[in-house]
N, C-alpha and C positions, 0 to 999 in steps of 0.2 A: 745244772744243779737240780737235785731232788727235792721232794718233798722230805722235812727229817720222818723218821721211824715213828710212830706212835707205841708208847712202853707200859705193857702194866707187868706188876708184881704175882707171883702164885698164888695169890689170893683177891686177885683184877682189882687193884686197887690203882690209881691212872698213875704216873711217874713221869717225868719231865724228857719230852721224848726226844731218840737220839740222833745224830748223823747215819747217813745210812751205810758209810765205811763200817761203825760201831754197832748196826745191826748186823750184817753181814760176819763178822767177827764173832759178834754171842750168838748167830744162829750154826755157825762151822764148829764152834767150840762145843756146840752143846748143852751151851747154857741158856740159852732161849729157844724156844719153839713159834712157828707161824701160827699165827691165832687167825690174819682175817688180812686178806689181800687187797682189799677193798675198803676203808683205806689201811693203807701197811700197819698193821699194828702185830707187833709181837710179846709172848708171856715167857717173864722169867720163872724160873725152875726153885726159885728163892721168894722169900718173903722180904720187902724192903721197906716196916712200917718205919722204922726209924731214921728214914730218910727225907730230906725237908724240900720240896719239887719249889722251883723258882714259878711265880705266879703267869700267867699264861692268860694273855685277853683275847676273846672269840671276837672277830668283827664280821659285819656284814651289810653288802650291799643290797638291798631288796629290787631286782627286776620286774618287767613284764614277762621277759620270754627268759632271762639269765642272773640268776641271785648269783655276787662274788659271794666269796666266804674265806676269812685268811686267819689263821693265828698270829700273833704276836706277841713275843718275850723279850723283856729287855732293850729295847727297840729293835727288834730283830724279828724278822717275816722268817717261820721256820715252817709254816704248811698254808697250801693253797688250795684251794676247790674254784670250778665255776659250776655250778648247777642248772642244769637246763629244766625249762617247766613244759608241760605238754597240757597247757591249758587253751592252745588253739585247737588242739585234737581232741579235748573233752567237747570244748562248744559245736565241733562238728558231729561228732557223733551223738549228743543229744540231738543237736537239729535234724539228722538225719532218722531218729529215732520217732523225732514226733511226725517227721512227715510221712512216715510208714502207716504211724497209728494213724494220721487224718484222711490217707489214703483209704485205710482198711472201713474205717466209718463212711466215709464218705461212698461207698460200695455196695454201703446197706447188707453184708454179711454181715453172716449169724458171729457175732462179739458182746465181750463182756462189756457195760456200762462208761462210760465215758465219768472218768474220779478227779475229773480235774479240778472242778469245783468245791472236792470239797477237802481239800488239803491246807493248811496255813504254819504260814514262816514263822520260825521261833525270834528269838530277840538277838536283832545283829546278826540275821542271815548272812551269806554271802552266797554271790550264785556257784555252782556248782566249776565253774574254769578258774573262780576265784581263790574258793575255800582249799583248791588243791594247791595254790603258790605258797598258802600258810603251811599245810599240813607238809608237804613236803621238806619244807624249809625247816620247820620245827623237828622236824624227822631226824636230820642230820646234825642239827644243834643237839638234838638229846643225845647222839651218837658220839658226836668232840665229846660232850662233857665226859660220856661214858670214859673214854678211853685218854685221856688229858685232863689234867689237874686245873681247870680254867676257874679263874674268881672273878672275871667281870666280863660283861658283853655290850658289844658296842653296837646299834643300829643307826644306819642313813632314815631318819623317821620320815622326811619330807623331802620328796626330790628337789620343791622350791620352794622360798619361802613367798608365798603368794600374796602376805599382808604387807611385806615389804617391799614386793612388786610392785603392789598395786597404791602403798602409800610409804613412799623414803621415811618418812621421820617416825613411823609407829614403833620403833625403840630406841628412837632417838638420836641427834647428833651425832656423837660420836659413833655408833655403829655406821650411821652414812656416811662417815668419812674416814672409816678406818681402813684396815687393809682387804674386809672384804668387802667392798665398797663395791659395785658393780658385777659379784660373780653370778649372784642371783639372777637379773639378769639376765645373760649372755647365755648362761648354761640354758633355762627357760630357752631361750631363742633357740638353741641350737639343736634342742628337742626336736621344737615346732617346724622349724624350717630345714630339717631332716639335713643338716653342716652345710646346706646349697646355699648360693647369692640366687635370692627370690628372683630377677629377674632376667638374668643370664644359663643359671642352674647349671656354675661352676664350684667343680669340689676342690678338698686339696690345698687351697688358698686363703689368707687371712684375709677377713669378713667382718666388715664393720657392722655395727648398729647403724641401720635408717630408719627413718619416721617416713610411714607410706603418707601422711599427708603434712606436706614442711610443717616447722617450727615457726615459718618465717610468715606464712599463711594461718595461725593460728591453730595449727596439730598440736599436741598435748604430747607429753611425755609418758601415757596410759600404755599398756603392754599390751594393747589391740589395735594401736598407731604404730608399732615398730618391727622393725624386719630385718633380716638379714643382706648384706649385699656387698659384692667384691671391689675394690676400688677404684677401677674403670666404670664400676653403673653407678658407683656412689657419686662421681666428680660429673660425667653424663646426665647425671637427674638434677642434681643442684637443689633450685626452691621451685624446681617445677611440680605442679598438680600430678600426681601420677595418672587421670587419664590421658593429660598432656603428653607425656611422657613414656607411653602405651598406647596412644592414637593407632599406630598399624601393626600393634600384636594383641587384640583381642581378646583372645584367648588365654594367652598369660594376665593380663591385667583381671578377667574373669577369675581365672585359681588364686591369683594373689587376694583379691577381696573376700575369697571365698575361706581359703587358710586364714586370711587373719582373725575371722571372726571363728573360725572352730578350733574348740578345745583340746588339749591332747589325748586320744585314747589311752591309749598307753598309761602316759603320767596320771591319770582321772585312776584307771584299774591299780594299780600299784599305789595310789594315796591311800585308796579303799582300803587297800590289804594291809598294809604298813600298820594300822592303827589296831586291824586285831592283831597282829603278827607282835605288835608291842605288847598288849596285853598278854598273849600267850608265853613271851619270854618271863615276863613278870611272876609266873606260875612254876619257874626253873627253880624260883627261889634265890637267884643268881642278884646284883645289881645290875640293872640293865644303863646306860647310859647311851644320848643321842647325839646327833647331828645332822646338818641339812646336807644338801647337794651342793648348794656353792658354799661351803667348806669345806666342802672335801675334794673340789676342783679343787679349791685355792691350795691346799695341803701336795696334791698331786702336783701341779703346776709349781710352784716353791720349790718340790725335791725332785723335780724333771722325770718324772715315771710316765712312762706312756702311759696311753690309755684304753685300760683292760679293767676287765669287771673284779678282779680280784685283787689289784694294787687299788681299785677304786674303795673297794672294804678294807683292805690295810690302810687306806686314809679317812676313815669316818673317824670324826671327832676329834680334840685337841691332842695333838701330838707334836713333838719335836722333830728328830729327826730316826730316818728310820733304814734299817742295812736289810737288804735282802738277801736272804741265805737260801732262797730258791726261785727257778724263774719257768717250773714245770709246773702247774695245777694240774689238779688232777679234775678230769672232765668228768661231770657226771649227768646222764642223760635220764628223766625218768621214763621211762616204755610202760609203767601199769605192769599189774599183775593177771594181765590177760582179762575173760569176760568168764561171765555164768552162762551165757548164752548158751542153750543147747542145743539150737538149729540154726543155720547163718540163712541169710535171706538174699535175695537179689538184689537188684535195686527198684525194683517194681513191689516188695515184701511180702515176694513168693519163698518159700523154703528152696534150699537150692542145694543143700547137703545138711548133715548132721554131724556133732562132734563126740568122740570117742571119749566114756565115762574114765575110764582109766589114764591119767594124768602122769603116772610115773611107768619107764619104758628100759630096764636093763638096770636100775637106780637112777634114770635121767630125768628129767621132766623139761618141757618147751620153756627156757628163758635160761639155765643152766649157761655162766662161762664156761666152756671145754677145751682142751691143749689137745689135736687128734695129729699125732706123726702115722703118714698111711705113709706105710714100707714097700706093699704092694699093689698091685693094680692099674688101672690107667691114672688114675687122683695120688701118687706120691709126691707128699710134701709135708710141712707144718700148717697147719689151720689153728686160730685159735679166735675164737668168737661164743657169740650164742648159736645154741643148738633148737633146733625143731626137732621134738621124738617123733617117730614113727610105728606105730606097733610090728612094724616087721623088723624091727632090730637097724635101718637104714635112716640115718640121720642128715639132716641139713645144718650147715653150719656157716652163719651169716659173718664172714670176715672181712678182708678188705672186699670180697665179690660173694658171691651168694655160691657157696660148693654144694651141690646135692650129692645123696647117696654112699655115706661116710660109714661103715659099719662101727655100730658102738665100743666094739672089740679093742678101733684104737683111740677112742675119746677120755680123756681123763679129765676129771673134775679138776678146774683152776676157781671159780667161785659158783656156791651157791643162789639160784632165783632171791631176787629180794625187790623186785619193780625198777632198776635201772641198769644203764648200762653205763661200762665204763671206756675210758680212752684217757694217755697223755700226750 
């Protein structure tokens, strides 16, 4: 099952979007034309102000490396996204950026001024691998509204609730004893201890909570005494001392004292982010509404969805129950819109070639989806990917394998450059 069609009116006004049998149908008929492949959205040939779109709610999971993103009508999942972020590849290439420049100074050649000192961060910086999980994200939020009739947005604000972690009763009784009673928790654990039994590092298998120093010895119930573990090392440790109980594996009982006392990277960078990423939605003009991470296990777990980044956003916040009308997301990966750079360097940040000023090659440009059916030559087949231009008219085209030397002659446009790519 698809994604449904995204619909607007001849005058891009968004409309409540349709199966994609019903797309197919008004695009054969004539009555709609393809507006944008990415995601499917098509424009009727009619004006359809007098028609009343059923209300349509954006949800969304916020990741480290993978934001879900899902609509929802009716209780009903009619479009999915995962977005991937490319903010380990920002932080590389800064770092590899400054150690060029402290190369190049440190060489005592002839260079401009070292301006490091004299630069300062505005209010509520974020560092630069960070700022791009918002703007990205926000990117495509602007993009649903555009093209769907949405009135409310739902954000995962906190992957945990860490005050409730770290004290049960701070809202009270009854929420410690209701049904999400322990999600908070577990989920937290299962972060940290990456779903392994801390001291086996088996996957796969249900995994109880342990207290690395017993209850029975005086450990505490604090979320820097607790662990993960399978139920052979849970019954095997009993009220023993874990170094007791770790005497002749060393090594493991070193990484175990060493995780429990560090923090989540991860979860620490996406707390960060969450909180302008909220603010930002708030600027939609939209109502934004929240929820944590162990409720939206709990919601997931309840209606048996596995677990994926985009049924994880069709469960943020309070819901009933919910029918999936699709179970294809559409993958969206962001690549950047390439660099200014106009000489590449080595890795030494010696010059090592230069790049051609001219960006567009036959009407192509490097990042361009292309559909290339070569009829002739030794490369006969269908290709369809991103293309690298070439000024000789000989193209590379990065598909399931990397095809070089395509002539542009059989490449035809399937989406225009926009910084990502796609896949389902």
């Amino acid at each position: 099952m698809s994604n449904y069609a995204l619909v607007l009116d001849t005058n891009k006004q968004p409309l409540s979007p349709c199966h994609p049998s019903v797309a197919r149908k008004l695009l054969a008929s004539g009555k709609a034309a393809l507006l944008r492949r990415f995601p499917f959205t098509i424009i009727l040939n009619k004006s359809c102000s007098d028609v009343v779109n059923q209300a349509i709610e954006l949800k969304i999971d916020p990741g480290s490396k993978t934001t879900g993103i899902a609509l929802v009508q009716c209780e009903k999942i009619i479009f999915s996204a995962e977005l991937s972020h490319r903010g380990n590849a920002i932080k590389a290439s800064l770092e590899s950026r400054r150690s060029l420049r402290r190369g190049r100074r440190n060489r005592h050649t002839r260079y401009r001024q070292a301006r490091f000192l004299n630069r300062t961060r505005t209010k509520n910086w974020l560092a630069p691998s960070l700022q791009h999980r918002v703007e990205t994200t926000l990117t495509w939020v602007n993009k649903l509204i555009k093209f769907a009739p949405i009135t409310r947005i739902y954000q995962e604000l906190v992957r945990f609730d860490l005050q409730q972690i770290d004290n049960p009763e701070i809202s009270g009784i009854e929420y410690q004893q209701g049904t999400l009673s322990g999600y908070e928790v577990r989920e937290y654990l299962l972060e940290k201890w990456q779903r392994k039994c801390a001291y086996c590092g088996i996957e796969n298998v249900p995994l109880q909570v342990e207290h690395i120093h017993p209850k029975a010895r005086g450990g505490t119930n604090r979320i820097s005494n607790l662990c993960l573990a399978c139920q052979k090392c849970n019954i095997n440790k009993g009220t023993q001392d874990i170094e007791k109980f770790l005497a002749k594996k060393l090594d493991i009982l070193k990484c175990i004292l060493a995780q429990a006392k560090r923090p989540l990277k991860d979860a620490a960078a996406v707390n960060s982010t969450r909180w302008a990423l909220f603010s930002r939605l708030q600027e939609t003009g939209l109502p934004v509404s929240t929820g944590s991470g162990g409720q939206t296990k709990f919601n997931r777990t309840r209606l048996k969805f596995p677990k994926t980044h985009w049924l994880d956003a069709a469960c943020v916040g309070q819901i009933g129950e919910l029918a999936v009308l699709t179970n294809k997301p559409l993958l969206i990966i962001a690549t950047g819109h390439g660099t200014r750079q106009m000489c590449r360097t080595d890795k030494f940040g010696f010059p090592s070639r230069y790049v051609p000023r001219i960006k567009f090659v036959q009407g192509f440009q490097t990042g361009d989806i292309v559909k290339a059916i070569v009829t002739t030559g030794k490369k006969i087949g269908k290709y369809i990917g991103r293309v690298a231009v070439r000024a000789t008219g000989s193209f590379n085209i990065s598909a399931s394998k990397l095809v070089q030397g395509i002539s542009y002659q059989f490449c035809k446009i399937v989406h225009r450059k926009d910084g990502y790519n796609y896949a389902f």
